[in-house]
N, C-alpha and C positions, 0 to 999 in steps of 0.2 A: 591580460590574463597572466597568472604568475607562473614562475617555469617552476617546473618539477623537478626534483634530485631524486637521481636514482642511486640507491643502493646505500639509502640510510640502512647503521646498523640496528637491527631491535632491540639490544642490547644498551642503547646508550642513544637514546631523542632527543634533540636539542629540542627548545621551543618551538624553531622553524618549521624541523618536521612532525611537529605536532601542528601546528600552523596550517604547513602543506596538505597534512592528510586533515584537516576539517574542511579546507579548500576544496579539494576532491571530492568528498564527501556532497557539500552544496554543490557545486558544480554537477556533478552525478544526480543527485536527485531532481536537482531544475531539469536536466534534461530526459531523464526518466517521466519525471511524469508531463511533462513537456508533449513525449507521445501521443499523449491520452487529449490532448487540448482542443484538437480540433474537431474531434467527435463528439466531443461534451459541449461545447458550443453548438455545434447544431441540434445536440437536443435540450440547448437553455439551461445544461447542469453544470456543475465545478466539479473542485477535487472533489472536496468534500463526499459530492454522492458519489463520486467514482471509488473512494477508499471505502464506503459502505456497501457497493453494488459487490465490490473485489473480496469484501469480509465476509458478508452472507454469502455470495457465491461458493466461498470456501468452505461452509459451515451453512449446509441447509439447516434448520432448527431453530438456529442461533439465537439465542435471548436477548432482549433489548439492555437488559441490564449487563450482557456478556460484549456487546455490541460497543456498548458504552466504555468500558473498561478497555478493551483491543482499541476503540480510537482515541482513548483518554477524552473524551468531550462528556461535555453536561446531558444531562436527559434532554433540557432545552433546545441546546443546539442538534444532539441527533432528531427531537421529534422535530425540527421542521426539516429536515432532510428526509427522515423518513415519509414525514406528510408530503413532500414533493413526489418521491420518487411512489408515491402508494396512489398519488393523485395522474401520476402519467403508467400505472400499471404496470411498474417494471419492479415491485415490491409488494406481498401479501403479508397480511399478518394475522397468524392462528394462537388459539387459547392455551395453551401451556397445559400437557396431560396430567400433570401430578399437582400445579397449583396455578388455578384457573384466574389469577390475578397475573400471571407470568402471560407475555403476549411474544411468539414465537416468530420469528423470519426464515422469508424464503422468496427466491427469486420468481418471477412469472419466465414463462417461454422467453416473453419480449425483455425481461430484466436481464435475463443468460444470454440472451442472445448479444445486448449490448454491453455484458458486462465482456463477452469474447472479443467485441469489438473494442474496446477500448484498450484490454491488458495484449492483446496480438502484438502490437508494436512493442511493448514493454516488454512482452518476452523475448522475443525476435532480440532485441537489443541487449536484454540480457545472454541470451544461449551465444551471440555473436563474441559479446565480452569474454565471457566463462572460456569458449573455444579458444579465443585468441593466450587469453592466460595461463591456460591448461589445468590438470586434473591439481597441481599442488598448489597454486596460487588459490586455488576456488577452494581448497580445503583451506586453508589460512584466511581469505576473505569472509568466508564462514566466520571462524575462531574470533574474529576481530570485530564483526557483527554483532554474536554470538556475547562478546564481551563489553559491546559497549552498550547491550539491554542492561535498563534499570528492572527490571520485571521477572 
């Protein structure tokens, strides 16, 4: 694993630490969602449904076609995600009020329930991080988040 330099300035990045921080970057997210691994394994799921279980969770209503857009995937690859997760009851899906070709999402009991189960540890890991950094580093991890959306 490669070592970290602290107290690059922001003002002038070499390569490296442009380097270092896409390193942290991967690293951080492998073990983020890392969390989530062994509970989706025993219910036979992946990321995949776990990033869909965490998006409708966040967004009861949410449209398929809004669904699509927030994980950048095809209709193809979400409808067999969603036909998973609708075929083990942890996802419904209602007629769109204002245009009845629109198909709505929304978690079941047992969807919330697992979707609490999976994100627990990933919060846990994050409020752990956030603490350890404190209130100014989380505002600049923001900003730098924040900056590196294409959207």
């Amino acid at each position: 694993m490669p070592e970290f330099r602290a107290g690059a300035s922001p003002l002038f990045l070499r390569d490296e630490d442009l380097r270092q921080g896409l390193d942290m970057l991967f690293f951080a997210w492998r073990d983020l969602a890392a969390e989530a691994d062994p509970a989706l394994e025993k219910e036979g799921l992946g990321r995949a449904h776990h990033r869909a279980l965490y998006f409708i969770g966040r967004n009861p209503g949410l449209a398929v076609g809004e669904l699509m857009a927030i994980l950048g995937i095809t209709k193809q690859s979400l409808g067999r995600v969603l036909k998973e997760l609708a075929a083990k009851g942890l996802v419904t899906q209602s007629v769109g009020t204002e245009d009845r070709r629109e198909r709505r999402l929304a978690l079941t009991e047992a969807g919330q329930a697992l979707e609490q189960v999976l994100t627990a540890p990933q919060r846990a890991l994050m409020a752990n991080a956030y603490r350890a950094a404190g209130a100014d580093a989380v505002a600049g991890f923001r900003t730098v988040l924040t900056g590196l959306r294409r959207r």
